[in-house]
C-alpha positions, 0 to 999 in steps of 0.5 A: 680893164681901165677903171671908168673915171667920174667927170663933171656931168657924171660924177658918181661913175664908177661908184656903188650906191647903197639905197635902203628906201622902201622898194615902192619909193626907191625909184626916184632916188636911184634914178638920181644916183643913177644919172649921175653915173652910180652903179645902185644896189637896192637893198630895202631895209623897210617894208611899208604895211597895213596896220595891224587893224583897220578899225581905229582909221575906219572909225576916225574917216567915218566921223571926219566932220567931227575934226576940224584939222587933219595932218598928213606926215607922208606920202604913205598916209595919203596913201592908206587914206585913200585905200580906206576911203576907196574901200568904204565908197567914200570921196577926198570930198568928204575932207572938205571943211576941214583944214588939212597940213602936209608935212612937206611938198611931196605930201602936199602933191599927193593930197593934190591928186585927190584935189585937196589942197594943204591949207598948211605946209612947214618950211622945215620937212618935220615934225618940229617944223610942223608945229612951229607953223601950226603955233598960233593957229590950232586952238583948243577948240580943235580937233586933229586927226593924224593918221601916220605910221604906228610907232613913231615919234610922239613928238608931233602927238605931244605939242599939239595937245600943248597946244590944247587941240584934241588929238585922235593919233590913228595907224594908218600904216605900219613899217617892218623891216626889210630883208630882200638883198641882204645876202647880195648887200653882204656880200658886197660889203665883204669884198668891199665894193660898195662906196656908199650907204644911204639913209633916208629915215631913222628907220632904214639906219636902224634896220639897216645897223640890226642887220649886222653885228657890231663887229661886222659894222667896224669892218665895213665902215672904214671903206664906206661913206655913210650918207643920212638926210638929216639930223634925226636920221644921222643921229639915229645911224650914230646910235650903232656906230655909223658917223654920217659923212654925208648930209644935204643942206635941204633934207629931200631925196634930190638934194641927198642926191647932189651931196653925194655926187657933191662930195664924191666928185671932191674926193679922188678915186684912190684916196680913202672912201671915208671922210672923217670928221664932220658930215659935209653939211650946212643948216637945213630944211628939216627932216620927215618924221619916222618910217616916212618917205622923204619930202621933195622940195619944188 
């Protein structure tokens, strides 16, 4: 059988994509990869999970008027909010008075459907951004609740008490690693299949590497394009080896998208799957924080 050919509206024809999101946020981006005629194998190399315990977030939602900020991180936080204001019979109007931030757009939308509206939102989808916005605002008369994923970056944590604010850091959320697909991704890559891993946090590029041995990686990686959102996420790949290839100019999941029908469409069928070199990119919008789903610019 003819080998189907990419055109211009469908670029990625005939090209297999390898998504590790979280299953429950894999949607939008496989759609993407998908209209743009991928083939798309879902591997989730992250599961997204209660805390260990829900007291610390409990606690923190019970003495809400106490906190003058409250800093959402990812579309996962609202989420585990929510279940734990809806578990204690609690409304989102028990947020007003307090000025809350979103990490970025899609966060800022989640809050939306609760009818908060984000005081703050960074142009740079990250940690870093956030507090470059937060500068000048936050005072040490200030108290933020930041519930997030545990065992994240501290780097949010740590600048905001330079800033002098008090900070109450609670799990709202944990991460694990994911192994639905493993024997399937394997597979694949052994018959050398697949064109393409994506990266869309340091944790599914660190779950992801785990899952294989150093020698296993080597053997695969010279056939298959390496795809990361952003700089932490690509540095966190390189750690195990993993030379991204492909990174957005904005660090979102429809702009991860169109840089790699992007840069799929450039490279012809028969020539080698790997570019190396650099990682076509060009100075971007920020990255979300660890274990969180990516932002969509709008």
């Amino acid at each position: 059988m003819a080998r189907v050919q990419p055109t211009e509206e469908r670029p990625l024809e005939g090209r297999t994509i390898v998504v590790t999101r979280a299953a429950a946020q894999a949607q939008r981006f496989t759609q993407l990869l998908e209209a743009a005629g991928a083939r798309v194998l879902e591997a989730p190399a992250i599961v997204i999970a209660p805390p260990p315990s829900w007291e610390p977030l409990d606690t923190a939602l019970a003495a809400l008027d106490t906190f003058t900020w409250v800093i959402f991180t990812s579309v996962n936080g609202v989420a585990m909010v929510d279940r734990r204001l809806v578990a204690r019979g609690v409304a989102w109007s028990a947020m007003a008075g307090r000025r809350v931030a979103a990490i970025g757009p899609a966060t800022a939308d989640a809050l939306a459907e609760h009818g908060v509206r984000a005081d703050l939102v960074p142009d740079e989808y990250r940690a870093e951004g956030l507090i470059e916005r937060l500068r000048g605002v936050v005072t040490p008369a200030d108290r933020v609740l930041l519930p997030r994923a545990a065992q994240t970056r501290d780097v949010l944590v740590t600048e905001l008490r330079r800033l002098g604010a008090q900070v109450n850091e609670v799990p709202a959320y944990a991460t694990r690693r994911g192994e639905a697909g493993t024997a399937r991704l394997r597979d694949a890559l052994a018959a050398g299949t697949i064109d393409a891993v994506t990266f869309t946090s340091s944790s599914t590029a660190r779950n992801f590497a785990e899952l294989f041995t150093d020698d296993e990686r080597r053997a695969w990686l010279s056939r298959v394009t390496v795809a990361s959102i952003g700089p932490i996420t690509a540095a966190t790949a390189a750690e195990y080896g993993m030379t991204t290839d492909v990174m957005p100019a904005e660090y979102t999941i429809p702009a991860l998208a169109k840089a790699l029908a992007d840069y799929f469409a450039r490279v012809p069928r028969d020539a080698t799957r790997r570019a190396k070199g650099a990682p076509t990119q060009r100075r971007g919008r920020g990255e979300p924080s660890e274990g969180a789903p990516t932002q969509r610019r709008v």
